[in-house]
MIMI-538378 format. One line per field, with one value per atom (N, C-alpha, C): x, y, z; residue in one letter; residue number from 1; atom name. Coordinates in steps of 0.05 Angstrom, whole numbers, plus 32768, in hexadecimal, padded with zeros to 4 digits. Layout:
% residues N
c1 = [X, ...]
c2 = [Y, ...]
c3 = [Z, ...]
code = [A, ...]
pos = [NUM, ...]
site = [CA, ...]
This chain:
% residues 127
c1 = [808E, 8098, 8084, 8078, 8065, 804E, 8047, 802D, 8034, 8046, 8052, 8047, 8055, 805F, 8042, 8034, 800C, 800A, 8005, 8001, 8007, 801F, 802E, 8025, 801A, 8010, 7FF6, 7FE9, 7FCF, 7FC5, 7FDF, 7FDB, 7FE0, 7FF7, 7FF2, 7FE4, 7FCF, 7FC0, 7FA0, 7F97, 7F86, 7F7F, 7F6B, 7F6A, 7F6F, 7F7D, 7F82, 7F60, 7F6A, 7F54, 7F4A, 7F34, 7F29, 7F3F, 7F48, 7F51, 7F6E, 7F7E, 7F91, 7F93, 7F75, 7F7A, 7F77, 7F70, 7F68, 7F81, 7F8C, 7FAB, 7FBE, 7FC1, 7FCE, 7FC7, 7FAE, 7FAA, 7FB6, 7FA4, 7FAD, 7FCB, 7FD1, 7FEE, 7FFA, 800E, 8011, 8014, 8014, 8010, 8028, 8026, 8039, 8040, 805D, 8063, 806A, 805A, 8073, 807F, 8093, 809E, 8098, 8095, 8090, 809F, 80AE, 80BD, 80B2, 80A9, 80A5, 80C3, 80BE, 80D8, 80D0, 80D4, 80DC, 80C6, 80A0, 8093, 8082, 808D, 8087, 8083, 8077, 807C, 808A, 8095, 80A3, 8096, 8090, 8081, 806B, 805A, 8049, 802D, 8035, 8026, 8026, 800E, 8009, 8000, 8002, 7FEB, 7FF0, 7FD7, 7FD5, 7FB5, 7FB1, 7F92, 7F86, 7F6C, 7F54, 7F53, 7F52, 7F52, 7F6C, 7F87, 7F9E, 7FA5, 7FAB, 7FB3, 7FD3, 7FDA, 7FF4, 8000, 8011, 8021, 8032, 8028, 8038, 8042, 8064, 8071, 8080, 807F, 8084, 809A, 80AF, 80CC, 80CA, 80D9, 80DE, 80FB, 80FB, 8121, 8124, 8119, 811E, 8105, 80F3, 80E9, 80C8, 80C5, 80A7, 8096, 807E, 806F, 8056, 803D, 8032, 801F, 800D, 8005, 7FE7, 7FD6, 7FBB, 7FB1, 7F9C, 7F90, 7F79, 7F6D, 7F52, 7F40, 7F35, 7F1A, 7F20, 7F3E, 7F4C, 7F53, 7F6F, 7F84, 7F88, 7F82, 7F8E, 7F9E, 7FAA, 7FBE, 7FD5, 7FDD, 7FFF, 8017, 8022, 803E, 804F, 8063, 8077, 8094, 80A0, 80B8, 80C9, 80DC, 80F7, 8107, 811B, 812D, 8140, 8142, 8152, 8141, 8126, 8117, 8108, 810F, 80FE, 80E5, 80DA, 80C1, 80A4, 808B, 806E, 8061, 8052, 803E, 8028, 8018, 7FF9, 7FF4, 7FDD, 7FCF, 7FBC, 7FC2, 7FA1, 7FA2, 7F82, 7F7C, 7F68, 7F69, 7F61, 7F46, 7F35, 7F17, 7F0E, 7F12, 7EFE, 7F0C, 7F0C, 7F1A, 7F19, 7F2E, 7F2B, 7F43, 7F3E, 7F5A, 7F59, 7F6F, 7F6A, 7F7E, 7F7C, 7F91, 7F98, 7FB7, 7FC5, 7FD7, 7FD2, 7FE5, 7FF5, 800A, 8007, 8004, 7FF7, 7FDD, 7FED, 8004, 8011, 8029, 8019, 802C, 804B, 8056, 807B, 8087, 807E, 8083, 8075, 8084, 8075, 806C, 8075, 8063, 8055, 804C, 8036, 8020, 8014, 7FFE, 7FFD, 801D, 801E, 8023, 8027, 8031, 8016, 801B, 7FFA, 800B, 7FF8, 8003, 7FE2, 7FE1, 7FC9, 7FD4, 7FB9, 7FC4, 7FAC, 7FB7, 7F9D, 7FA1, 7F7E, 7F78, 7F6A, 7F7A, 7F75, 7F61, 7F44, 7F31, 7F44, 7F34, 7F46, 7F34, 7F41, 7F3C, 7F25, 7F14, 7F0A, 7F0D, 7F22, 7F32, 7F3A, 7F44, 7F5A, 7F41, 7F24, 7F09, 7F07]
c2 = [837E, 8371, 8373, 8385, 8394, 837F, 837E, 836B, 834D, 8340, 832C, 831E, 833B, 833A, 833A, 834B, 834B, 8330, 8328, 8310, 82F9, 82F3, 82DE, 82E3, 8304, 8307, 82F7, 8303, 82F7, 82D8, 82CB, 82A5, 82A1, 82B0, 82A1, 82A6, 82BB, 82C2, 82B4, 82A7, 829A, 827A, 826A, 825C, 8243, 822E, 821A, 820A, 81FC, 81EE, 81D3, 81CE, 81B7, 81A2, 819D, 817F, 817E, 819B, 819D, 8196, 81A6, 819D, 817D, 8173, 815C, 8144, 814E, 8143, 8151, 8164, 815F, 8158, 8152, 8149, 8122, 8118, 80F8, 80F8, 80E3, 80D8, 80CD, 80CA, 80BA, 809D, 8091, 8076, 805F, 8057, 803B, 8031, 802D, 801F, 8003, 7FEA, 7FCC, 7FC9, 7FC3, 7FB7, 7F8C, 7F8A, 7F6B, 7F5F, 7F4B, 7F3B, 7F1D, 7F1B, 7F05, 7EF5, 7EDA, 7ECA, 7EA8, 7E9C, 7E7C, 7E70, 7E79, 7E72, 7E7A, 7E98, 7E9D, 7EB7, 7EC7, 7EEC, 7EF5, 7EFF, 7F01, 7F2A, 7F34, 7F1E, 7F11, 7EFB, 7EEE, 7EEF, 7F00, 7F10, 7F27, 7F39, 7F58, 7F5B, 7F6E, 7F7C, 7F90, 7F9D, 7FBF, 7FC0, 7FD2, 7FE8, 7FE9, 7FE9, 7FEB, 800E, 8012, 802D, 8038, 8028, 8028, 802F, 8042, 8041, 8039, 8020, 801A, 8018, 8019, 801E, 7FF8, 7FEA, 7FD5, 7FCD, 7FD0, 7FCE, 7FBD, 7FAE, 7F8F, 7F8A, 7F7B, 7F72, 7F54, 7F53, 7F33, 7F31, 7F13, 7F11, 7EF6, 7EF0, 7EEA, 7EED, 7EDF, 7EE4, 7EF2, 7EF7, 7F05, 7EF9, 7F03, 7EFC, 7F11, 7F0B, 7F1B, 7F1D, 7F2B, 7F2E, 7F35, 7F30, 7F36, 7F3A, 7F4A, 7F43, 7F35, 7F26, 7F1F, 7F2B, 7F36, 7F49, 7F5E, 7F71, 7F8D, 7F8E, 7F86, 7F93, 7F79, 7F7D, 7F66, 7F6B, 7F5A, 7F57, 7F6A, 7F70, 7F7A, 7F63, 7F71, 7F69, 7F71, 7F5B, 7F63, 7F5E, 7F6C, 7F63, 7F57, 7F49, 7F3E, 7F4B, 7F3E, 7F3C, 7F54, 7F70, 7F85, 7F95, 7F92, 7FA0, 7FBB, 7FB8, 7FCF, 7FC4, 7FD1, 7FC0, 7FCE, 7FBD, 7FD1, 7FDE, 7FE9, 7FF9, 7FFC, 7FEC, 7FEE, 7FFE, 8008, 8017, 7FFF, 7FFC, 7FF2, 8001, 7FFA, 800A, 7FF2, 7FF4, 7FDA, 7FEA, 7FEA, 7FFC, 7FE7, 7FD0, 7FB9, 7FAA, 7FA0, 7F90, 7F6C, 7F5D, 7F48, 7F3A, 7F29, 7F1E, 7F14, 7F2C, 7F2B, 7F1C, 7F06, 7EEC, 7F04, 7F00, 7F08, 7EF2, 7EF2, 7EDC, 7EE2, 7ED2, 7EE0, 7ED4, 7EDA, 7ED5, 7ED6, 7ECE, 7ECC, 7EB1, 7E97, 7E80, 7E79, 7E7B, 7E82, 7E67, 7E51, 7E3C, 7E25, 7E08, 7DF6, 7DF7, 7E0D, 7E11, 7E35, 7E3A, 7E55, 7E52, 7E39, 7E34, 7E3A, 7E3D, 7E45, 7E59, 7E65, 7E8C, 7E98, 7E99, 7EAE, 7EB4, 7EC7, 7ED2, 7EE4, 7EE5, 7F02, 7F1B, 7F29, 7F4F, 7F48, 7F50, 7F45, 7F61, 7F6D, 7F8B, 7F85, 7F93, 7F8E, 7FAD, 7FA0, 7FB7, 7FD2, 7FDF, 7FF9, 7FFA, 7FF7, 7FF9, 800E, 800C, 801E, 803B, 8034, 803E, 805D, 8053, 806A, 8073, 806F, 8078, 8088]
c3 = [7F31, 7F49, 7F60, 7F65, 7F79, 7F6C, 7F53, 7F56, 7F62, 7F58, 7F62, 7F79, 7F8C, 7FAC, 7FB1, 7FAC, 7FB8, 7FB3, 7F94, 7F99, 7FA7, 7FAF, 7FBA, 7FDA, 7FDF, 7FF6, 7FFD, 7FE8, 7FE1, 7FE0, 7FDA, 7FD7, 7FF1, 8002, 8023, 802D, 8032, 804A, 803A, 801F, 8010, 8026, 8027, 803C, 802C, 803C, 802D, 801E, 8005, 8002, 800C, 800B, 801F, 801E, 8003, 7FFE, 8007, 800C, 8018, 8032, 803B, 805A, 8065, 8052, 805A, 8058, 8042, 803C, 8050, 805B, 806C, 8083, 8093, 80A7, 80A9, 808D, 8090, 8085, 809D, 80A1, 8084, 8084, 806B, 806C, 805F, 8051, 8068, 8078, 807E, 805E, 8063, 8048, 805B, 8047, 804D, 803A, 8031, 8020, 8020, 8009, 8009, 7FF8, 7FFE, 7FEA, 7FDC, 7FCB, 7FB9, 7FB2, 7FC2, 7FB6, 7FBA, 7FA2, 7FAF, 7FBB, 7FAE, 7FAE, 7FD0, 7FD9, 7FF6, 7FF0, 7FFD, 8000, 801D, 8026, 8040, 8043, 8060, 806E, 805D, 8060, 805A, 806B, 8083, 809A, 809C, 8097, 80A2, 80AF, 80C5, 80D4, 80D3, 80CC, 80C8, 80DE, 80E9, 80EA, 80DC, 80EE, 80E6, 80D9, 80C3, 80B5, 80AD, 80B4, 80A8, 8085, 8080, 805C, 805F, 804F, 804B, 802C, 8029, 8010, 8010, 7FFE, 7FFC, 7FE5, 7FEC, 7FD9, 7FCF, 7FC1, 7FB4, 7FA8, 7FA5, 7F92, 7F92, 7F84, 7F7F, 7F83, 7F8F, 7F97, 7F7A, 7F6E, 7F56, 7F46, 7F37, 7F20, 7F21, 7F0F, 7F0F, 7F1F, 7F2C, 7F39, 7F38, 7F45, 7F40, 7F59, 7F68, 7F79, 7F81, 7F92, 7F90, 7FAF, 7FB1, 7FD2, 7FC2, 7FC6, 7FBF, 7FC7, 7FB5, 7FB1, 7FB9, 7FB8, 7FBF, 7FA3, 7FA8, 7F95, 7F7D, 7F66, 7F4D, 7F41, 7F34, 7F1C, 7F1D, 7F39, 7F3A, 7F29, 7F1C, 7F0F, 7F27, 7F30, 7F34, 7F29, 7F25, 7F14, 7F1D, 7F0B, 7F15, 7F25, 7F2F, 7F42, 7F30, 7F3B, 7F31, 7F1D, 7F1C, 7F0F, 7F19, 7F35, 7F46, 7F58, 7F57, 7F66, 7F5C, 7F68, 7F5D, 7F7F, 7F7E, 7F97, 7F93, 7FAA, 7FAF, 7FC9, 7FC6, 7FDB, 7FEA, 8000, 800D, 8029, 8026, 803F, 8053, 8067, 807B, 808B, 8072, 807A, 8089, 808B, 809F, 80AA, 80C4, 80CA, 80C8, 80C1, 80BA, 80AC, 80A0, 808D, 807A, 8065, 804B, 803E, 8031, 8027, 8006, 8005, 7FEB, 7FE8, 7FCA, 7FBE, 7FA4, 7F91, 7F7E, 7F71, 7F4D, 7F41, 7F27, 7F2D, 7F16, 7F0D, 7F06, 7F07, 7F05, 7F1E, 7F1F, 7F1F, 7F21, 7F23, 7F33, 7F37, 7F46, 7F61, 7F6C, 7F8F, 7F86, 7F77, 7F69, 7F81, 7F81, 7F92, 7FAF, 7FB7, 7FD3, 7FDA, 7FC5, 7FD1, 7FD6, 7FF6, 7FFD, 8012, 801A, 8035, 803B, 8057, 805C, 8066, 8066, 8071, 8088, 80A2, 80B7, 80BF, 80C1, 80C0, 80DE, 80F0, 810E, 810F, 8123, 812E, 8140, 813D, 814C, 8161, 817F, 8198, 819F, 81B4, 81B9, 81C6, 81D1, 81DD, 81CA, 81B4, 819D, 818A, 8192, 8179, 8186]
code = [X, X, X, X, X, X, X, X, X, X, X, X, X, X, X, X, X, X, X, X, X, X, X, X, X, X, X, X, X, X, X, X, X, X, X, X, X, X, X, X, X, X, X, X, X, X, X, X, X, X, X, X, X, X, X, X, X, X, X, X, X, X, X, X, X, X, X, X, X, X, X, X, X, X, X, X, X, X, X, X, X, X, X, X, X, X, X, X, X, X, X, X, X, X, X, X, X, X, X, X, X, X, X, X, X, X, X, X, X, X, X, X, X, X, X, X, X, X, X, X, X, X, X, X, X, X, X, X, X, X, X, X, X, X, X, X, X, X, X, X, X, X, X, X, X, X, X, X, X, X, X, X, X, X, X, X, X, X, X, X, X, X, X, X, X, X, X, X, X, X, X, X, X, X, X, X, X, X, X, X, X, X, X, X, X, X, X, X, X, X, X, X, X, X, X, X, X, X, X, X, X, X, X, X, X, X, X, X, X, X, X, X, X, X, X, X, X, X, X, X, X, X, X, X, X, X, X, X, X, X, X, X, X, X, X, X, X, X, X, X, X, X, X, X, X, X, X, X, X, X, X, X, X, X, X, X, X, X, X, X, X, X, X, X, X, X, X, X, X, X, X, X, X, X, X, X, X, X, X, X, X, X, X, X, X, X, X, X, X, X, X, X, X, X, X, X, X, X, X, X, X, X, X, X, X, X, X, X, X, X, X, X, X, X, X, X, X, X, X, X, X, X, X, X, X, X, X, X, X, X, X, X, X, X, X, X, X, X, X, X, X, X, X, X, X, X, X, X, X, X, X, X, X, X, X, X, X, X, X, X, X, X, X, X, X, X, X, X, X, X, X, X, X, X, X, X, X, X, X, X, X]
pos = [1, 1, 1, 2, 2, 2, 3, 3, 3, 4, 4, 4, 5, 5, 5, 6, 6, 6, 7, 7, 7, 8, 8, 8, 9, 9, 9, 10, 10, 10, 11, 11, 11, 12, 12, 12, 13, 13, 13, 14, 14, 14, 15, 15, 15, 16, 16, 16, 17, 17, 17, 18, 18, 18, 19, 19, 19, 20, 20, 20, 21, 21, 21, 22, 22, 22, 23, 23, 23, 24, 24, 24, 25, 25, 25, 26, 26, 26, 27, 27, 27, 28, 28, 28, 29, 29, 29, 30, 30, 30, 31, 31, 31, 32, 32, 32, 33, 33, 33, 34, 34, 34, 35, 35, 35, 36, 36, 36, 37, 37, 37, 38, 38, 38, 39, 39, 39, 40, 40, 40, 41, 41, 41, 42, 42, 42, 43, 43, 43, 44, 44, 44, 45, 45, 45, 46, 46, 46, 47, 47, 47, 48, 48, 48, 49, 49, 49, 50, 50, 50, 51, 51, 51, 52, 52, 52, 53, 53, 53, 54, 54, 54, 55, 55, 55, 56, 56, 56, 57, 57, 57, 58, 58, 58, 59, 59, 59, 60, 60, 60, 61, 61, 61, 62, 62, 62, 63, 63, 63, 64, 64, 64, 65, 65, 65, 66, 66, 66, 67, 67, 67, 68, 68, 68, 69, 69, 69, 70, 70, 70, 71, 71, 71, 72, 72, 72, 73, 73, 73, 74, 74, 74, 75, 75, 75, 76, 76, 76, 77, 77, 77, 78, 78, 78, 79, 79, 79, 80, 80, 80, 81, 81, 81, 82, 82, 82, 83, 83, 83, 84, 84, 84, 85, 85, 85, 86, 86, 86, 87, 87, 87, 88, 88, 88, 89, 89, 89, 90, 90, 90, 91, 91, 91, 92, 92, 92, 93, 93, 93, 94, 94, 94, 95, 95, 95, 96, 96, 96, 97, 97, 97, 98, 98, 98, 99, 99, 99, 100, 100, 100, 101, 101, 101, 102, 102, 102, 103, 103, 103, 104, 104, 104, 105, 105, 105, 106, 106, 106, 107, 107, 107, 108, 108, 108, 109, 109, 109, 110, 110, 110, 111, 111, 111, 112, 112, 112, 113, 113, 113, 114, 114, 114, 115, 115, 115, 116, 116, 116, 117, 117, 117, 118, 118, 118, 119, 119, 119, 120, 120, 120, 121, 121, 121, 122, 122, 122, 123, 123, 123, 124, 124, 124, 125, 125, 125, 126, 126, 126, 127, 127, 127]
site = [N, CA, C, N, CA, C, N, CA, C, N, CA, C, N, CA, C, N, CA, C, N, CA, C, N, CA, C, N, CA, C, N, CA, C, N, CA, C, N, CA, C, N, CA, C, N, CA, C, N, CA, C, N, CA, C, N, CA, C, N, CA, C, N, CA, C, N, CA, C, N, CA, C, N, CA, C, N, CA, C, N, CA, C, N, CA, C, N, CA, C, N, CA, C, N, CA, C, N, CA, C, N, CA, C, N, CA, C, N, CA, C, N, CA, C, N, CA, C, N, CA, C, N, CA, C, N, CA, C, N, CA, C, N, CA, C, N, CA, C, N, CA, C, N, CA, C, N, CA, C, N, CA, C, N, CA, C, N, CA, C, N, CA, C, N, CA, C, N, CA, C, N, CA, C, N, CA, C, N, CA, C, N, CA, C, N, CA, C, N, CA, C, N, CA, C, N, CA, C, N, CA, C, N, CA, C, N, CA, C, N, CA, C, N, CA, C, N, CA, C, N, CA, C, N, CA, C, N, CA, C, N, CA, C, N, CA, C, N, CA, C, N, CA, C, N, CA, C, N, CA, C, N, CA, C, N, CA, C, N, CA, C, N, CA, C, N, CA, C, N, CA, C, N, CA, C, N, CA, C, N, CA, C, N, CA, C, N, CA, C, N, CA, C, N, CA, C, N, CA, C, N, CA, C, N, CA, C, N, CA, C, N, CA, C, N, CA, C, N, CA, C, N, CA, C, N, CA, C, N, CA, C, N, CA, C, N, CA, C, N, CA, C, N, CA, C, N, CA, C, N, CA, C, N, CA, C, N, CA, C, N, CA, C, N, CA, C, N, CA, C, N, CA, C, N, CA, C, N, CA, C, N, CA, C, N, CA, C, N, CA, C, N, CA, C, N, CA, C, N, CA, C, N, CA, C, N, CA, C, N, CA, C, N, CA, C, N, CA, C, N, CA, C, N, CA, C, N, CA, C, N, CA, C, N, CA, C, N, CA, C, N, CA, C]
Protein backbone atom coordinates (compact mmCIF):
# COMPACT_ATOMS: atom_id res chain seq x y z
CA UNK A 1 0.00 0.00 0.00
CA UNK A 2 2.95 2.37 1.06
CA UNK A 3 4.56 1.70 -2.40
CA UNK A 4 1.38 2.67 -4.11
CA UNK A 5 0.93 5.93 -2.16
CA UNK A 6 4.98 7.05 -3.05
CA UNK A 7 4.14 6.36 -6.26
CA UNK A 8 0.89 8.10 -6.93
CA UNK A 9 3.02 10.75 -4.95
CA UNK A 10 5.54 10.58 -7.36
CA UNK A 11 3.14 10.93 -10.72
CA UNK A 12 1.82 14.37 -9.31
CA UNK A 13 4.66 16.32 -8.40
CA UNK A 14 6.44 14.53 -12.21
CA UNK A 15 6.08 17.61 -14.82
CA UNK A 16 3.53 17.46 -17.34
CA UNK A 17 4.65 16.37 -20.84
CA UNK A 18 5.14 18.80 -23.71
CA UNK A 19 2.15 17.48 -25.70
CA UNK A 20 -0.01 17.78 -22.66
CA UNK A 21 0.78 21.12 -22.20
CA UNK A 22 0.05 22.06 -25.35
CA UNK A 23 -3.37 20.29 -25.37
CA UNK A 24 -4.38 21.94 -22.72
CA UNK A 25 -3.53 25.34 -23.59
CA UNK A 26 -5.47 25.18 -27.30
CA UNK A 27 -9.16 25.72 -27.02
CA UNK A 28 -11.27 23.17 -28.31
CA UNK A 29 -12.71 22.75 -31.60
CA UNK A 30 -16.03 25.18 -32.54
CA UNK A 31 -18.39 22.55 -33.59
CA UNK A 32 -21.06 23.57 -36.71
CA UNK A 33 -23.32 21.31 -37.33
CA UNK A 34 -24.43 21.20 -41.22
CA UNK A 35 -27.46 19.83 -42.71
CA UNK A 36 -27.55 18.35 -46.28
CA UNK A 37 -31.17 18.42 -47.73
CA UNK A 38 -33.18 18.95 -51.04
CA UNK A 39 -30.18 19.72 -53.06
CA UNK A 40 -28.86 22.74 -50.45
CA UNK A 41 -26.52 22.45 -47.17
CA UNK A 42 -27.94 24.85 -44.51
CA UNK A 43 -25.86 27.07 -43.32
CA UNK A 44 -24.49 27.15 -46.88
CA UNK A 45 -22.34 30.17 -45.30
CA UNK A 46 -19.39 29.97 -42.73
CA UNK A 47 -17.36 32.22 -41.15
CA UNK A 48 -14.78 31.11 -38.93
CA UNK A 49 -10.98 32.86 -38.16
CA UNK A 50 -8.16 33.22 -39.41
CA UNK A 51 -6.38 30.12 -37.38
CA UNK A 52 -9.79 28.87 -36.13
CA UNK A 53 -9.94 24.73 -35.73
CA UNK A 54 -13.66 23.75 -36.21
CA UNK A 55 -15.34 20.49 -35.92
CA UNK A 56 -18.00 20.17 -38.80
CA UNK A 57 -20.59 18.06 -38.39
CA UNK A 58 -22.81 16.84 -41.20
CA UNK A 59 -26.58 14.87 -41.35
CA UNK A 60 -28.80 14.51 -43.90
CA UNK A 61 -32.59 15.45 -43.54
CA UNK A 62 -33.19 12.81 -46.22
CA UNK A 63 -30.87 10.80 -48.44
CA UNK A 64 -27.13 10.20 -48.68
CA UNK A 65 -25.00 12.85 -49.70
CA UNK A 66 -21.61 13.41 -49.57
CA UNK A 67 -19.35 16.31 -48.94
CA UNK A 68 -15.95 18.00 -49.87
CA UNK A 69 -13.94 21.40 -49.29
CA UNK A 70 -12.01 21.49 -52.47
CA UNK A 71 -8.53 20.85 -52.09
CA UNK A 72 -9.16 20.27 -47.92
CA UNK A 73 -11.36 17.71 -47.05
CA UNK A 74 -12.66 14.70 -49.79
CA UNK A 75 -15.00 12.06 -50.09
CA UNK A 76 -17.10 12.48 -46.78
CA UNK A 77 -20.17 10.04 -46.70
CA UNK A 78 -22.94 11.36 -45.19
CA UNK A 79 -25.67 9.20 -44.25
CA UNK A 80 -29.33 9.13 -44.42
CA UNK A 81 -31.89 10.78 -42.66
CA UNK A 82 -31.76 8.77 -39.01
CA UNK A 83 -28.40 7.41 -39.63
CA UNK A 84 -26.39 9.72 -37.40
CA UNK A 85 -24.14 11.97 -38.89
CA UNK A 86 -20.04 12.14 -40.14
CA UNK A 87 -17.16 14.86 -38.63
CA UNK A 88 -14.46 16.77 -40.23
CA UNK A 89 -11.77 18.79 -38.76
CA UNK A 90 -10.76 22.07 -40.61
CA UNK A 91 -8.72 24.51 -39.67
CA UNK A 92 -8.79 28.18 -41.42
CA UNK A 93 -4.73 28.40 -41.61
CA UNK A 94 -5.33 31.20 -44.50
CA UNK A 95 -7.66 33.48 -44.97
CA UNK A 96 -10.07 33.35 -47.91
CA UNK A 97 -12.98 31.28 -49.31
CA UNK A 98 -13.20 27.79 -49.37
CA UNK A 99 -16.28 26.47 -51.74
CA UNK A 100 -17.75 22.81 -50.28
CA UNK A 101 -20.05 20.88 -52.10
CA UNK A 102 -21.29 17.47 -52.14
CA UNK A 103 -19.54 15.06 -54.42
CA UNK A 104 -21.88 12.60 -54.30
CA UNK A 105 -24.84 12.53 -57.13
CA UNK A 106 -28.33 12.92 -54.98
CA UNK A 107 -30.34 13.86 -57.74
CA UNK A 108 -31.47 16.47 -60.53
CA UNK A 109 -30.27 19.81 -58.69
CA UNK A 110 -26.59 17.60 -57.36
CA UNK A 111 -24.99 20.50 -59.35
CA UNK A 112 -26.21 23.08 -57.02
CA UNK A 113 -25.36 21.97 -53.57
CA UNK A 114 -22.26 24.22 -52.69
CA UNK A 115 -21.97 26.36 -50.13
CA UNK A 116 -18.40 28.25 -48.82
CA UNK A 117 -16.40 28.39 -45.34
CA UNK A 118 -15.12 32.19 -45.61
CA UNK A 119 -11.89 32.18 -43.29
CA UNK A 120 -11.90 35.90 -42.11
CA UNK A 121 -8.04 37.57 -41.35
CA UNK A 122 -7.48 38.05 -37.67
CA UNK A 123 -7.27 41.76 -36.77
CA UNK A 124 -4.28 43.38 -35.80
CA UNK A 125 -5.42 44.37 -33.05
CA UNK A 126 -5.96 40.40 -31.22
CA UNK A 127 -1.94 39.30 -32.94
Amino acid sequence: MFRLAALLSLLALAPPSPGAARAAQSPPARVIEITAERFQFWPSEIVIQEGEDVELRLRSDDTNHGFRILGHITNLQIPKRGHGYVSARFTGAAPGRYTFECNRICGAGHHFMRGVLIVKPVSPEAK
